[in-house]
MIDRENZA-338411 format. One line per field, with one value per residue (C-alpha): chain; x, y, z. Coordinates in Angstrom, 1 decimal, always signed. Example, Ala and Ser with C-alpha at 12.3 -4.5 7.8 and 13.67 -1.06 7.14 Angstrom:
// residues 2
mol: A;A
X: +12.3;+13.7
Y: -4.5;-1.1
Z: +7.8;+7.1
//
This chain:
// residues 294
mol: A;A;A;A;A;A;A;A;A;A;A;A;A;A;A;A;A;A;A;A;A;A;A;A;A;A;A;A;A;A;A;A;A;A;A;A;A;A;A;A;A;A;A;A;A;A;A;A;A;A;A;A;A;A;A;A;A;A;A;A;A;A;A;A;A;A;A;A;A;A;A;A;A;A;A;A;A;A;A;A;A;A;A;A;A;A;A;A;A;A;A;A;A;A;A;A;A;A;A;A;A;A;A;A;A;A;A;A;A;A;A;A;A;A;A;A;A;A;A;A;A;A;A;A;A;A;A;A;A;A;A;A;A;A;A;A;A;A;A;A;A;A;A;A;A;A;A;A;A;A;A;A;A;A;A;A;A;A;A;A;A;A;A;A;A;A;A;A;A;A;A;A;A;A;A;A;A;A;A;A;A;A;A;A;A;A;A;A;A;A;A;A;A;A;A;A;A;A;A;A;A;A;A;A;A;A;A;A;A;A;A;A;A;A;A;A;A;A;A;A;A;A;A;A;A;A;A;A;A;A;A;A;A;A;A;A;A;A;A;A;A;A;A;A;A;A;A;A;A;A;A;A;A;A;A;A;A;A;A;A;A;A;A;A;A;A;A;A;A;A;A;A;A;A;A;A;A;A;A;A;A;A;A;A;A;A;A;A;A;A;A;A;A;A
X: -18.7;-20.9;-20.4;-16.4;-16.3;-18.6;-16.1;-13.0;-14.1;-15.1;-11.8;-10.4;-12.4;-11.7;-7.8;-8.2;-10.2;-7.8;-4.8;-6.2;-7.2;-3.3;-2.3;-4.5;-3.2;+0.4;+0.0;-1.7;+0.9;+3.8;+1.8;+1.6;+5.3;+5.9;+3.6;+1.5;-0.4;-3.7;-2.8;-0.7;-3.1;-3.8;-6.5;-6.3;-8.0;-7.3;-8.1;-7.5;-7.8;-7.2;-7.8;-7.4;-6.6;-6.6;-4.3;-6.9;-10.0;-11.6;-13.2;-10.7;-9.0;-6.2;-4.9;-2.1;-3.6;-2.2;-2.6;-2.9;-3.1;-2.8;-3.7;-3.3;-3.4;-3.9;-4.9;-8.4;-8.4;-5.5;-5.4;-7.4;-8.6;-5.8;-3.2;-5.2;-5.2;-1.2;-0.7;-2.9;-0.9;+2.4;+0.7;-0.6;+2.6;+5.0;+2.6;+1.9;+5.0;+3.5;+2.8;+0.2;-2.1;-1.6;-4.8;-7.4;-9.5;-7.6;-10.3;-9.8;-6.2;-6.3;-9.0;-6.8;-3.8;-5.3;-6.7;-3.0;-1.4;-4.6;-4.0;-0.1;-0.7;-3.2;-1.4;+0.6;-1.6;-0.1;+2.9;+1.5;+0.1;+3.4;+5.0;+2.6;+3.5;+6.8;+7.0;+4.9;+1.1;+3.3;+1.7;+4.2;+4.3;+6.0;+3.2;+1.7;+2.2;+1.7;+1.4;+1.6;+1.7;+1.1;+2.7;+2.4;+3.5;+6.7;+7.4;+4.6;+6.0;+4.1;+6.4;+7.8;+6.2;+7.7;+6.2;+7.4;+5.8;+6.8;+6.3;+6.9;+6.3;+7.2;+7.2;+8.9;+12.3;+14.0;+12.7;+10.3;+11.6;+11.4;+11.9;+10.8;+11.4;+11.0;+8.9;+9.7;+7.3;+8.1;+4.6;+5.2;+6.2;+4.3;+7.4;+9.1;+12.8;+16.2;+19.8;+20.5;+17.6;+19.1;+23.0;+25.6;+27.5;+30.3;+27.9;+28.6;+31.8;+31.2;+28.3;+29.6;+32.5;+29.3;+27.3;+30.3;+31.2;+27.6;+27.2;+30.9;+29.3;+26.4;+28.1;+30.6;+33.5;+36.8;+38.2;+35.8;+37.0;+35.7;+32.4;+33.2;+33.5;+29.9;+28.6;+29.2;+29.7;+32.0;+33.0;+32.1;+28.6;+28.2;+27.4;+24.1;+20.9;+18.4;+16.2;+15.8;+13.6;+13.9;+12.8;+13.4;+16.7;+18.4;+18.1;+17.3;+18.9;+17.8;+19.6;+17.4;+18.3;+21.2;+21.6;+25.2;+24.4;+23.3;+19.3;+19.4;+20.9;+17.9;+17.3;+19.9;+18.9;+21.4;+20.6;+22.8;+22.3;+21.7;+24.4;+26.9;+25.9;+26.2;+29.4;+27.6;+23.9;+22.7;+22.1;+18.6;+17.8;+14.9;+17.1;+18.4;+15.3;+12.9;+15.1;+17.9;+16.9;+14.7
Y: -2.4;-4.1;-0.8;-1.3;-5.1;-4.1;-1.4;-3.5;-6.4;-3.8;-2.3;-6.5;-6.8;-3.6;-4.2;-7.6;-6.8;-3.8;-6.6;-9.3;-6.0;-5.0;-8.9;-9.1;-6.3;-7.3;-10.8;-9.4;-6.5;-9.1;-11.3;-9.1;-7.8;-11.9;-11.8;-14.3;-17.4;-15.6;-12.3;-13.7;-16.0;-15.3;-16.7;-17.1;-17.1;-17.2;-16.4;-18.4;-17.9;-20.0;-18.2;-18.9;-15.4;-15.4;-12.9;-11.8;-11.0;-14.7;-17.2;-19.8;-22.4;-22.8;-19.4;-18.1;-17.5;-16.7;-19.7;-17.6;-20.0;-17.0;-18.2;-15.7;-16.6;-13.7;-12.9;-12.5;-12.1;-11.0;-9.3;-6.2;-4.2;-1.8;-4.6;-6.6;-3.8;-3.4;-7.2;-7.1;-4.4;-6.5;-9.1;-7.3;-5.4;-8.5;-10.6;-7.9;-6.0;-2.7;-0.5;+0.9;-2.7;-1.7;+0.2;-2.3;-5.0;-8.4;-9.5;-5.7;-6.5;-9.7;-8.0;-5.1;-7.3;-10.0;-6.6;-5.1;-8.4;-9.2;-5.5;-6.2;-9.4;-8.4;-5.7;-7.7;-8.5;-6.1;-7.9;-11.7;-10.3;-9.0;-11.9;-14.4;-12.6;-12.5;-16.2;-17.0;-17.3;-20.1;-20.4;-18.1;-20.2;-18.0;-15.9;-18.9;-17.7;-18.5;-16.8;-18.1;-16.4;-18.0;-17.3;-19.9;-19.8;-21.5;-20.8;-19.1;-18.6;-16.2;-13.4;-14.2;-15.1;-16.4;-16.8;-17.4;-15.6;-17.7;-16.4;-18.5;-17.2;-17.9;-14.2;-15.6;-16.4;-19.7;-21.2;-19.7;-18.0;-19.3;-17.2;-17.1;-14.6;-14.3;-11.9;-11.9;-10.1;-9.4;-9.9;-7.7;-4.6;-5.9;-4.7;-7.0;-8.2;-7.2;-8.3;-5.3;-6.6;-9.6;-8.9;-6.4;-3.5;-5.3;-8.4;-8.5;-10.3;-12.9;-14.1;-14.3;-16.9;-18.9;-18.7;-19.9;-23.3;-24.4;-24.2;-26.7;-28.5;-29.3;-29.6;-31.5;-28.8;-29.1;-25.7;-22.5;-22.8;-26.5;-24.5;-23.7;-27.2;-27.8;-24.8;-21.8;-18.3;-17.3;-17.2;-13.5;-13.8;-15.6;-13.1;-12.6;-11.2;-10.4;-13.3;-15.3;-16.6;-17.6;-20.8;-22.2;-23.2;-21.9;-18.7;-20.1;-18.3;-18.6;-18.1;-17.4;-18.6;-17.0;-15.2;-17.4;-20.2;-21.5;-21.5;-25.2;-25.0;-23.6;-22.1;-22.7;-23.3;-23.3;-22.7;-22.0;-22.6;-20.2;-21.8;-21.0;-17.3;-16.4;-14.2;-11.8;-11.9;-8.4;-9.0;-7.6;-8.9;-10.8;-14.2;-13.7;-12.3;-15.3;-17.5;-18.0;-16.9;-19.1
Z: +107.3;+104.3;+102.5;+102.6;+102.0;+98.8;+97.9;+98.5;+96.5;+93.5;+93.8;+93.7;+90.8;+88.6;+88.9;+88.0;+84.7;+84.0;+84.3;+81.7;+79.3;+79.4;+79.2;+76.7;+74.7;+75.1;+73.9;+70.6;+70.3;+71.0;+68.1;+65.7;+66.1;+65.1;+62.6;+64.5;+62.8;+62.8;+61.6;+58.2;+57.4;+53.4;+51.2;+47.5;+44.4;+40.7;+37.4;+34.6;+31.3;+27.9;+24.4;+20.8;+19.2;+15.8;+13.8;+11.3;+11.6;+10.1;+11.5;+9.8;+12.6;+9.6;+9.8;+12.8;+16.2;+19.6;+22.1;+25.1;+28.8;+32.0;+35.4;+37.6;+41.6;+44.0;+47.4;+48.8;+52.3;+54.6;+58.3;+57.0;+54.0;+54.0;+54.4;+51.7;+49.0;+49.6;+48.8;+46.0;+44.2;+45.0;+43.1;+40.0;+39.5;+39.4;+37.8;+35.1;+35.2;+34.9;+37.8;+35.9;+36.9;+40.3;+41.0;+39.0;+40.4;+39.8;+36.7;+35.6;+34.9;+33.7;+30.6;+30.0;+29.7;+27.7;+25.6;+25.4;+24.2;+21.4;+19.9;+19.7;+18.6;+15.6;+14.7;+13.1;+10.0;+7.5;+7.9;+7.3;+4.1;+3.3;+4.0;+2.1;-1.0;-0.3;+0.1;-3.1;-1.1;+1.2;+4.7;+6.8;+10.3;+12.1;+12.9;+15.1;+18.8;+22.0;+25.2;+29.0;+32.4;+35.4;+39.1;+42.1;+45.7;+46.6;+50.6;+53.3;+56.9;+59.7;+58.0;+54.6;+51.2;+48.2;+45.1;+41.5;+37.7;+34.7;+31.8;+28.5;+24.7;+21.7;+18.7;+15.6;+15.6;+16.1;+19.5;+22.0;+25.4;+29.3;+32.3;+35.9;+38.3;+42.1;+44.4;+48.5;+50.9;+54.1;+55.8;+58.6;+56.8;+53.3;+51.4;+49.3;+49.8;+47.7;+48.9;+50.2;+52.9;+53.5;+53.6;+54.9;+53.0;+50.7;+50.4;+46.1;+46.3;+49.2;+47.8;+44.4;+45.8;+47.5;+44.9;+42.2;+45.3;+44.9;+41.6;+41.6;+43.6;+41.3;+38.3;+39.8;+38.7;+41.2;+40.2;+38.9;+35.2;+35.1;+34.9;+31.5;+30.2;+31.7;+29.3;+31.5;+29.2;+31.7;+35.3;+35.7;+34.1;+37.6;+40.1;+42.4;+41.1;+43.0;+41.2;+44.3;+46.4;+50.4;+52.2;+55.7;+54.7;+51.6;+49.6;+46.2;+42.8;+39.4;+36.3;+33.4;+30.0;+28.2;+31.5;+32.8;+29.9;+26.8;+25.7;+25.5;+29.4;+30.5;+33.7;+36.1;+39.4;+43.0;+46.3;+49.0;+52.8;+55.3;+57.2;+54.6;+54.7;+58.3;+57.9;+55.5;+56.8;+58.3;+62.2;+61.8;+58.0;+57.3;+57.0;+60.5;+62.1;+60.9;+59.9;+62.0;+65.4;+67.7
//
């Protein structure tokens, strides 16, 4: 009788260690299908560099030299080494903009593309010479550059990250050049996002009359061709991109410079809300999976 009170309450036990395993194991499935707090948790580093290059090879501070300023933020630590390595390689290759950065250790590609740009850079010596003759042994200045990269992290939710590369340079010519542009990473799936993620079939025009309303409403424009008196090229240079970026709220465009406006315009920002897009969102797209649905 012992025996089989022993047994029973071994039997009791077993099942009720067999339950908590498979509770267990469905929480963390259920979390990870979320992309739960612990498992998108990312930690970064960076890397930042600031060099004088000069054009020719003289120590002389009064001859053209590259000011080159890259600070380079990336991830260190994230759910596992695979997952890690996947997000690395998102980084470097919108950071970069060569795939080819993909496979090399963060400092790896911030040498070789410091080393790229320096022999582009010096390779322009013949010319100088040329030039300074040219000009009667006058100082050419447009052969003073400068160089800077830099990315940062706009929006970080349990499954999307948004982060921005500006880039800024200036190669000769009358003014130097801006632009910024957008990466989105679905955390989950660690792919990043286009429109065609976000919206259904048929999206182009829809979006183009939202896009167009906000931008009246910014400029304060009560009819589209107002936009034009603000210092608009033209109503159809106004369409969507694909240079956004998501946050809780809005999908943010950007327009980069000479892009829908003048260069002294700058970069046009508008962001529309979710809200204002619920007609052409995909039922199972990012922005109404993590966005929309509670």
């Amino acid at each position: 009788m012992i025996n089989k009170i022993i047994y029973d309450n071994m039997q009791i036990k077993t099942k009720f260690s067999i339950l908590i395993l498979l509770t267990g194991i469905i929480l963390i499935s259920c979390d990870e299908r979320k992309g739960g707090s612990k498992s998108s948790r990312i930690d970064f580093d960076s890397i930042v560099v600031t060099q004088h290059i000069p054009l020719l090879q003289v120590n002389d501070t009064t001859l053209p030299y590259a000011d080159v300023n890259i600070s380079f933020t990336y991830p260190v630590k994230f759910r596992n080494s695979e997952s890690l390595v996947r997000l690395q390689q998102i980084f470097q290759g919108t950071f970069f903009g060569d795939s080819n950065y993909d496979t090399l250790l963060p400092q790896e590609a911030v040498d070789q593309y410091l080393k790229e740009y320096t022999d582009r850079y010096q390779s322009l010596s013949n010319y100088y010479y040329e030039d300074k003759a040219r000009i009667e042994g006058k100082m050419p200045s447009w052969y003073w550059y400068f160089m800077n990269n830099s990315n940062k992290i706009l929006f970080k939710s349990d499954s999307i990250l948004s982060y921005a590369v500006e880039y800024s340079d200036y190669e000769g010519g009358a003014h130097g050049s801006y632009r910024i542009t957008y990466t989105n990473i679905d955390l989950n799936e660690l792919v990043t996002l286009t429109e065609e993620d976000l919206f259904v079939p048929g999206y182009f025009n829809p979006l183009t009359e939202k896009i167009v309303a906000q931008l009246m409403k910014d400029f304060d424009a009560e009819v589209a061709d107002s936009l034009l008196m603000k210092g608009f090229f033209t109503i159809e240079d106004i369409v969507p991109n694909n240079n956004f970026w998501l946050d809780g709220e809005n999908i943010n465009y950007s327009y980069n410079q000479y892009e829908i406006a003048p260069y002294a315009m700058g970069v046009i920002d508008v962001s529309v809300p979710y809200t204002e897009l619920t007609d052409i969102l995909l039922p199972d797209g990012v922005i109404s999976k993590y966005f929309l649905k509670k």
